[in-house]
C-alpha positions as a Markdown table, in Angstrom:
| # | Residue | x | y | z |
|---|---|---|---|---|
| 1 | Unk | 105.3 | 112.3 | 74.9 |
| 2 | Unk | 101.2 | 112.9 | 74.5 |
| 3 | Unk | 99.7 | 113.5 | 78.3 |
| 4 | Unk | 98.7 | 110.0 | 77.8 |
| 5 | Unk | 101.6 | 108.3 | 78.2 |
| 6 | Unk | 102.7 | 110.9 | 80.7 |
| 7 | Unk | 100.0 | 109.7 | 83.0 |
| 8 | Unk | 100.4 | 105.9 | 82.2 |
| 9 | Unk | 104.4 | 106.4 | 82.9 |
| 10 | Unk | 103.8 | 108.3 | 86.3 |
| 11 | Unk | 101.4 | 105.0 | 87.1 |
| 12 | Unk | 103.5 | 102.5 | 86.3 |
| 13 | Unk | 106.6 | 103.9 | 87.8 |
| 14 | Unk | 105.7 | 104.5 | 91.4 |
| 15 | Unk | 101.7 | 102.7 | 91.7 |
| 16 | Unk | 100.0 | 105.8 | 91.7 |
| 17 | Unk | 96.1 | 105.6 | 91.4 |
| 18 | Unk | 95.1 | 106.5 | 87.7 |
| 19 | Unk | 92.4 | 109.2 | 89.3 |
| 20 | Unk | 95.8 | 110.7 | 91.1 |
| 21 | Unk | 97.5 | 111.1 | 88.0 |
| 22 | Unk | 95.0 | 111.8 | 85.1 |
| 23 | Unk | 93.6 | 115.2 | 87.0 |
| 24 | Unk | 96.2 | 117.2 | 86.4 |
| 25 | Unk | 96.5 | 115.9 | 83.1 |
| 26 | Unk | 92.6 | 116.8 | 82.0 |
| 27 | Unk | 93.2 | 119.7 | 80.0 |
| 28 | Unk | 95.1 | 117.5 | 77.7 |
| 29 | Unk | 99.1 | 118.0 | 77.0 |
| 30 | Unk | 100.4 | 120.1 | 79.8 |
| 31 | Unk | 102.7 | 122.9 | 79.9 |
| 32 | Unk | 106.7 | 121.8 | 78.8 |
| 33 | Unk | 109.4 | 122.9 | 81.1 |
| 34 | Unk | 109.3 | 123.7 | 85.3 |
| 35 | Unk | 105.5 | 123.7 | 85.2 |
| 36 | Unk | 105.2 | 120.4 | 83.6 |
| 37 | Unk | 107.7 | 118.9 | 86.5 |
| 38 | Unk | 106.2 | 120.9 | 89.2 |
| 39 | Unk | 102.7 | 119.1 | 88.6 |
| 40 | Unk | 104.6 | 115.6 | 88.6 |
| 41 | Unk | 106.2 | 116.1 | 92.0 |
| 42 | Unk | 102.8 | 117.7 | 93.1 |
| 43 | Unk | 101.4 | 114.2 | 92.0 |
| 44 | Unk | 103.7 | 112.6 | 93.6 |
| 45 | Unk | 103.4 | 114.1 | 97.1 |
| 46 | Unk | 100.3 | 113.9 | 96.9 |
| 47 | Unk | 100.1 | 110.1 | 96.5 |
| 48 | Unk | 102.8 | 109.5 | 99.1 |
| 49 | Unk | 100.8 | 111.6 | 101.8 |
| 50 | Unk | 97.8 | 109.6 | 100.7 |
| 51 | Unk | 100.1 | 105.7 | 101.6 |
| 52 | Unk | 101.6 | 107.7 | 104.6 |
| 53 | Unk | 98.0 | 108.0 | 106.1 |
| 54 | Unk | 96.8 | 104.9 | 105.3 |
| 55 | Unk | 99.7 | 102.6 | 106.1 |
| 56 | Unk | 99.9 | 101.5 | 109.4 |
| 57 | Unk | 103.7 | 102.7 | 111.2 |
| 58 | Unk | 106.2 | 100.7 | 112.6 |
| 59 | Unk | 106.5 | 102.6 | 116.1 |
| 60 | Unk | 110.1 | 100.8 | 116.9 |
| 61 | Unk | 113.2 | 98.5 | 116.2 |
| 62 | Unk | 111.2 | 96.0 | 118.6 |
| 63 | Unk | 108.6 | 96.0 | 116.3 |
| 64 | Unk | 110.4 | 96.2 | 113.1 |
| 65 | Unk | 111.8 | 92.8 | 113.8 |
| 66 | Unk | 109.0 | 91.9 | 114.4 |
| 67 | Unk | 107.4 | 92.6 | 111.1 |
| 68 | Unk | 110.4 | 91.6 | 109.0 |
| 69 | Unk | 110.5 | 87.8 | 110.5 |
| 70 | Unk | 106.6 | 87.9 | 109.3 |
| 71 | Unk | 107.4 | 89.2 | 106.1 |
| 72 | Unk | 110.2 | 86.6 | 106.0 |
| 73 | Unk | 108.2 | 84.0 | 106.8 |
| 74 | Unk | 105.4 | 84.4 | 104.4 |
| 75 | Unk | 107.4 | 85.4 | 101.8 |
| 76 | Unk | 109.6 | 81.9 | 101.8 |
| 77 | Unk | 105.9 | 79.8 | 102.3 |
| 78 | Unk | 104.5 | 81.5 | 99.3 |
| 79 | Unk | 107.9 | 81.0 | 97.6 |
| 80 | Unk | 108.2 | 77.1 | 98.6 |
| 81 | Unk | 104.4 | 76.5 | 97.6 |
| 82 | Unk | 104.7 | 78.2 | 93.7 |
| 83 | Unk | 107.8 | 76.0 | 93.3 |
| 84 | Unk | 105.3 | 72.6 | 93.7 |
| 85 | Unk | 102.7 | 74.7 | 92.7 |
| 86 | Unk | 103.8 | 76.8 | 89.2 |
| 87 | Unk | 99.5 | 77.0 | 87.8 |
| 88 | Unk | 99.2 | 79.6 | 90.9 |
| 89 | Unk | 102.1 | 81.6 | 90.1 |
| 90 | Unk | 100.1 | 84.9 | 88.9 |
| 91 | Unk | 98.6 | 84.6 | 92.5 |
| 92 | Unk | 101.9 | 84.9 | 94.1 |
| 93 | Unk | 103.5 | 88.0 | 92.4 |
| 94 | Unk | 104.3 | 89.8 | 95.5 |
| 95 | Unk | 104.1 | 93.7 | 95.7 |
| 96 | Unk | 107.1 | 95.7 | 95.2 |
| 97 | Unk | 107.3 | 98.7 | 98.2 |
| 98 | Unk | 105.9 | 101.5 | 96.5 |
| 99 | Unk | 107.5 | 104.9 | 97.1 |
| 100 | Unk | 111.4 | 103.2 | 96.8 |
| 101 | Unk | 111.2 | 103.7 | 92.6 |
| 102 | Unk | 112.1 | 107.0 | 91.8 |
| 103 | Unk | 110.2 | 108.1 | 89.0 |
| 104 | Unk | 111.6 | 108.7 | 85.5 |
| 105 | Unk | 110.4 | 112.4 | 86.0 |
| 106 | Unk | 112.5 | 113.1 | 88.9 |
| 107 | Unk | 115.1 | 111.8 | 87.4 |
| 108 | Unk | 115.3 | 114.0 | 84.5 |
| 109 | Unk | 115.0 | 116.6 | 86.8 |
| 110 | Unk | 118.7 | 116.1 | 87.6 |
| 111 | Unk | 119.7 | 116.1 | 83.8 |
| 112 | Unk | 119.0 | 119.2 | 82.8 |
| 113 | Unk | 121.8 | 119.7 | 80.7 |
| 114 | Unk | 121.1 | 116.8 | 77.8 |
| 115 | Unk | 118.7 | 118.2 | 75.3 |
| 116 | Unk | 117.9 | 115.1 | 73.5 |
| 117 | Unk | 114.8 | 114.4 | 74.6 |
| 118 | Unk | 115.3 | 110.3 | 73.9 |
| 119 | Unk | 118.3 | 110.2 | 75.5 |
| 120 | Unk | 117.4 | 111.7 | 78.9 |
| 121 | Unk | 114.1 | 109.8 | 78.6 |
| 122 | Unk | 116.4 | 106.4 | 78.5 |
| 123 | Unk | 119.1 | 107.7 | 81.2 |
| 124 | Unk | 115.9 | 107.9 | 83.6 |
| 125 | Unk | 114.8 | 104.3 | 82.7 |
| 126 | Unk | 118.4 | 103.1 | 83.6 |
| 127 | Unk | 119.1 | 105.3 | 86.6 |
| 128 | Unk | 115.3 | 103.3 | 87.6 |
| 129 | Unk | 116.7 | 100.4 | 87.3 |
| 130 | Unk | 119.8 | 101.4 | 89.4 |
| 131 | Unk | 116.7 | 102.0 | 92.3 |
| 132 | Unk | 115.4 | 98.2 | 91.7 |
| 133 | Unk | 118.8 | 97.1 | 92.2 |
| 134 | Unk | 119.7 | 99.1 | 95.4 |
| 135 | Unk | 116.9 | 98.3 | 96.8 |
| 136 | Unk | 117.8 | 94.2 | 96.4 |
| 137 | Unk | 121.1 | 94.9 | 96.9 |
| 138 | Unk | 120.7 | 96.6 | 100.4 |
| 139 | Unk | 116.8 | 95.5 | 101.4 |
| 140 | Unk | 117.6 | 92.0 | 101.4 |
| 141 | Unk | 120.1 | 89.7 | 102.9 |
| 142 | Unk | 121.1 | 88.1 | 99.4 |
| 143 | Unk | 124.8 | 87.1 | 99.5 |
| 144 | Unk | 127.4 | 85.6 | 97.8 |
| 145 | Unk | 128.0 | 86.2 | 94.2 |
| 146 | Unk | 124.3 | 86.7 | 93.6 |
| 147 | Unk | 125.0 | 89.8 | 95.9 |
| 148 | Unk | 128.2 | 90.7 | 93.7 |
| 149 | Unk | 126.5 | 90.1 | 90.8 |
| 150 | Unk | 123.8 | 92.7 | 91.6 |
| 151 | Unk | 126.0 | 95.5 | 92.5 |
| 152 | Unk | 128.0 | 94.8 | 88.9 |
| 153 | Unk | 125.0 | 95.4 | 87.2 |
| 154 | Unk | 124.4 | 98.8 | 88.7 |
| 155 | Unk | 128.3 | 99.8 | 88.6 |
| 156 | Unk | 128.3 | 98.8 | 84.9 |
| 157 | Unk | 124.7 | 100.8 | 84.5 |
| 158 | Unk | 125.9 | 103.9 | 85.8 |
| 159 | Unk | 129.6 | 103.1 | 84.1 |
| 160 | Unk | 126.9 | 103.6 | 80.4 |
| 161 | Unk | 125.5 | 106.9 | 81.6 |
| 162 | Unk | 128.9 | 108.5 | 82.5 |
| 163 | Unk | 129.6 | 107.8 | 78.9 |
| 164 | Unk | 126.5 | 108.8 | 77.4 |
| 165 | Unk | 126.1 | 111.9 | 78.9 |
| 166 | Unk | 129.7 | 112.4 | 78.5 |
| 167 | Unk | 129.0 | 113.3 | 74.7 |
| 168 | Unk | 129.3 | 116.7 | 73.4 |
| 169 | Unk | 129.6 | 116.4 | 69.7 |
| 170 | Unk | 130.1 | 120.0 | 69.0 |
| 171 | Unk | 133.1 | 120.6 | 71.5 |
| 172 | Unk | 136.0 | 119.1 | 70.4 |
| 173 | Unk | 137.5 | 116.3 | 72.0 |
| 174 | Unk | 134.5 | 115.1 | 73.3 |
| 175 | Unk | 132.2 | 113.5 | 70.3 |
| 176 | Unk | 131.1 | 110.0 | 69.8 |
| 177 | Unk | 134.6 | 109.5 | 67.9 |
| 178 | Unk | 136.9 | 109.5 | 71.2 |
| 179 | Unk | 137.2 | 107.6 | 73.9 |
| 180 | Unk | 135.9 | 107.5 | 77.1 |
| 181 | Unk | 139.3 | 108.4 | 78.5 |
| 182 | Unk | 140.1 | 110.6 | 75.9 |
| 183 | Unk | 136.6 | 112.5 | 77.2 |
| 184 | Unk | 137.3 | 112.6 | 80.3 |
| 185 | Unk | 141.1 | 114.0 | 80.0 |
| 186 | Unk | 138.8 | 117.0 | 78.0 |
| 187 | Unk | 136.3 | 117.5 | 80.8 |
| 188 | Unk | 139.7 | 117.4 | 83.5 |
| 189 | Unk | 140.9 | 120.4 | 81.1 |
| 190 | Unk | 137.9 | 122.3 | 81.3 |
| 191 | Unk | 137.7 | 121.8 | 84.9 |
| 192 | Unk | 133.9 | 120.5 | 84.9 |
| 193 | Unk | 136.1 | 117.6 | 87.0 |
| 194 | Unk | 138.6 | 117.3 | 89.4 |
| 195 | Unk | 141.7 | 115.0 | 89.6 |
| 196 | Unk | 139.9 | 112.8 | 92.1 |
| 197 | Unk | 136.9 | 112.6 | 89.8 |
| 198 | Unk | 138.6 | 112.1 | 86.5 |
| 199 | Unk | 140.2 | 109.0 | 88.5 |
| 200 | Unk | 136.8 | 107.7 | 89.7 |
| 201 | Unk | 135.6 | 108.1 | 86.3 |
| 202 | Unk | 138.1 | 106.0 | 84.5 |
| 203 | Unk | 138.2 | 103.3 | 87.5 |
| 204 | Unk | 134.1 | 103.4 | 86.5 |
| 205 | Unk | 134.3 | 102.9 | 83.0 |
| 206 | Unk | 137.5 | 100.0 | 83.1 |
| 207 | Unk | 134.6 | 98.2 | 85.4 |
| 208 | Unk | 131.9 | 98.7 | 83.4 |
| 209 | Unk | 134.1 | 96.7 | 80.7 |
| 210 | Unk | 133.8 | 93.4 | 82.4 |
| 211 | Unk | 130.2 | 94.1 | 81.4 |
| 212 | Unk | 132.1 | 92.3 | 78.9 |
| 213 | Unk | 132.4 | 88.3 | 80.5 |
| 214 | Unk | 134.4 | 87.0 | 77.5 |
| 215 | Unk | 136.8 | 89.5 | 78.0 |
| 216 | Unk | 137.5 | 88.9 | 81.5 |
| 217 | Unk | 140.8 | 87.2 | 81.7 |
| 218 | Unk | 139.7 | 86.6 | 85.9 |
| 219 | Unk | 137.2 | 84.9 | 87.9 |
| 220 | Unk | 134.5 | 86.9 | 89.4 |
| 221 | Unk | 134.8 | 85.5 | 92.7 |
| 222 | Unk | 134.8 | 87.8 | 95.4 |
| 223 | Unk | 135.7 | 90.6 | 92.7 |
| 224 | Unk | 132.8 | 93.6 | 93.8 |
| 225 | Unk | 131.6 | 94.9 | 96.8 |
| 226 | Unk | 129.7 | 97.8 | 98.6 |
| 227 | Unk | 132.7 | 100.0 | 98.5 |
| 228 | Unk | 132.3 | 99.7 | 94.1 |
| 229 | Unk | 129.1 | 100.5 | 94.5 |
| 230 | Unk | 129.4 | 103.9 | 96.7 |
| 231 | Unk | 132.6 | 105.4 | 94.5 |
| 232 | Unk | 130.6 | 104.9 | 91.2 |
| 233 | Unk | 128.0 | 106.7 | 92.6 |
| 234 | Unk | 130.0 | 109.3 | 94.0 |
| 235 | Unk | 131.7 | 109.3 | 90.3 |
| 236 | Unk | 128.5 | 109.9 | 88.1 |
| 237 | Unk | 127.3 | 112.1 | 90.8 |
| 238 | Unk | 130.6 | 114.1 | 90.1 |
| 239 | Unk | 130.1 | 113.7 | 86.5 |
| 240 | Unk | 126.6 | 114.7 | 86.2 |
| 241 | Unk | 126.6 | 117.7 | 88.8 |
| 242 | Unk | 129.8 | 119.3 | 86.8 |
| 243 | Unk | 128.5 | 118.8 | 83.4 |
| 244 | Unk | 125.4 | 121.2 | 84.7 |
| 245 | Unk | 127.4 | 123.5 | 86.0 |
| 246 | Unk | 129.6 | 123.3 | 82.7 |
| 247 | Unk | 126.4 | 123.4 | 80.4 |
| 248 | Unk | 124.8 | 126.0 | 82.2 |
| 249 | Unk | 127.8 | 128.4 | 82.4 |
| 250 | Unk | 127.7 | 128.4 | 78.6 |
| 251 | Unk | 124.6 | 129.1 | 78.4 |
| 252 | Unk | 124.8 | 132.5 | 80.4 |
| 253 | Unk | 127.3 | 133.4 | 78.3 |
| 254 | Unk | 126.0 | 133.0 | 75.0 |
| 255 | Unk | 123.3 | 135.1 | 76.5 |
């Protein structure tokens, strides 16, 4: 990616002034590596101090109720006026929190161990949109199946990530040509997961199946809840810290 893009992705992911980003970015493509993701976090922090100071801060829960019944309030007046008023609806796009996104940066920080460069690129997109999700999914009083719906969308995303960065096509057993199960059985073996893990794992990935709706021989009523969405967490987690400790291990050794 040219610095270009780098800048333009650190923008759009988390709202950060162009003057904020493009500085460090001056000299043109910056160093690869730690010193490239050190000046992204620097970036980062710096733009967070920046909202900290000039946002003004709730002092209490008093007046944290407060504010949310505001919020509330406007938000369902501007909603009810663009639904008899659809010509206006570019001047009703509220702003989404800034700050809540994780950037795509820091999340590749935590996927060391995949060396295609596309792949972790698109891991950090999903696990992104994981951050929209959680942030609907537990900043908002949205209920019912909507709700459920929401938190199988982010089970099933983090269900595709296990599996993709569950692909090691120069160790046997665990290429593109086996299984998810048969994968993580290997990764069991090699003790870069635990029992408890490997059964997280597989509960993750028979769930991220009814991704699937055609296959579902069952009504998605009542079917997912908060406790799904904290053990596949907890599973990739698992997943991802082990394979880094796994990859990293054999790295050491080969040198």
């Amino acid at each position: 990616m040219i610095a270009g893009e780098r800048a333009a992705s650190t923008c759009h992911a988390t709202g950060l002034p162009p003057a904020l980003v493009i500085q460090p970015y001056a000299s043109g493509y910056p160093p690869s590596g730690l010193l490239c993701r050190s000046i992204a976090v620097q970036v980062v922090a710096r733009f967070r101090f920046c909202q900290a100071k000039d946002r003004s801060v709730i002092k209490d829960r008093a007046e944290l109720i407060t504010k949310v019944k505001s919020a509330n309030s406007l938000i369902q007046e501007i909603t009810d006026y663009l639904g008899k008023n659809g010509d206006s609806r570019g001047f009703g796009r509220l702003r989404f929190p800034r700050g809540f996104i994780r950037t795509a940066i820091e999340h590749r920080s935590k996927l060391t161990f995949v060396e295609d460069v596309n792949l972790k690129a698109n891991l950090s997109y999903a696990l992104m949109t994981h951050d929209v999700l959680r942030w609907m999914v537990f900043n908002t009083d949205i209920s019912g199946q909507a709700r459920e719906m929401l938190i199988k969308e982010a089970v099933c995303i983090l269900g595709n990530i296990c599996d993709s960065i569950s692909i090691f096509p120069s160790e046997y057993g665990l290429g593109k040509g086996s299984s998810f199960a048969k994968r993580m059985d290997k990764l069991k073996q090699l003790d870069v997961i635990k029992e408890a893990d490997h059964s997280n794992l597989n509960w993750l990935w028979d769930k991220r199946n009814q991704e699937h709706i055609h296959r579902n021989d069952f009504r998605e009523w009542s079917h997912y809840e908060d406790g799904d969405w904290y053990r596949s967490v907890r599973a990739y987690h698992k997943l991802r810290d082990g394979l880094k400790v796994w990859i990293d291990a054999r790295k050491n050794v080969a040198e």
